[in-house]
C-alpha positions, 0 to 999 in steps of 0.5 A: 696036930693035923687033921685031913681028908683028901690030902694025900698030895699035902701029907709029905709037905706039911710033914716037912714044913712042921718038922723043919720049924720045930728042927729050927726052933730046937728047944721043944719036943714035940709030936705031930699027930695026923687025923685022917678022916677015912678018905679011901685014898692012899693017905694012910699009907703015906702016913704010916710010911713016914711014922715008921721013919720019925717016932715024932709022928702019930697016926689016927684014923677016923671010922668015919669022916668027921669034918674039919672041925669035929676031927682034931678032937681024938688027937686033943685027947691023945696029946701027951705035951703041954701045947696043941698047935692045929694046922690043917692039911691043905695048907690053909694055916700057914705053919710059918705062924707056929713060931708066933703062937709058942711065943704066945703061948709062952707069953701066958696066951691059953688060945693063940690062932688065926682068925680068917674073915672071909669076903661075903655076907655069909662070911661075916655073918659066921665072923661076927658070931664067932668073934663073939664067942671067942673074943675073949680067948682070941690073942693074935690080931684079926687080920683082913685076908684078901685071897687071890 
């Protein structure tokens, strides 16, 4: 599942990486669902383009923008398949990881992710109440990324 906004330029890479993972891994059918945010530009286009060729792909397309956080939700609940594996448009989670969470999850894992912990007071205020709230769910080590 993908949500974005102002992604058009990462729709066709993201597409690409996604379904040569899944090609690779061979053993699962999937579906990969799109959540565009209302972004005027010609994301949806794109979208449909690539629908109208793989019959993998979903489109949804929010009347408004929801964020990042909130927009994954309609594509949860249109999900027909056992597993949700998120990755955001702009490359922020690398799909190379999708791998490591289907083993997981094969493992017995209900949450597999990544958890980023930014650089900055503000960054490890919210790190620290998120690992709160999550701590028990989370099964991927936490992992200090420093970005360049």
């Amino acid at each position: 599942m993908t949500p974005c906004y102002n992604d058009e330029e990462n729709i066709r890479n993201i597409y690409t990486k996604i379904k040569q993972i899944f090609d690779n891994l061979g053993r699962y059918r999937y579906e990969h669902i799109f959540i565009d945010n209302a972004y005027k530009e010609k994301a949806v286009t794109i979208l449909k383009e690539i629908a109208s060729y793989d019959k993998n792909v979903k489109i949804i397309v929010n009347a408004k923008n929801f964020g990042v956080y909130c927009s994954p939700l309609p594509g949860i609940f249109q999900t027909k398949g056992d597993a949700v594996i998120g990755v955001i448009a702009d490359l922020q989670d690398p799909p190379e990881l999708i791998p490591e969470f289907l083993r997981k999850w094969e493992d017995g894992y209900k949450i597999a992710g990544v958890l980023l912990i930014f650089l900055g007071i503000i960054g490890e205020y919210i790190g620290a109440i998120f690992n709160r709230l999550f701590q028990r769910w989370l099964v991927i080590e936490k992992e200090r990324i420093n970005f360049d």
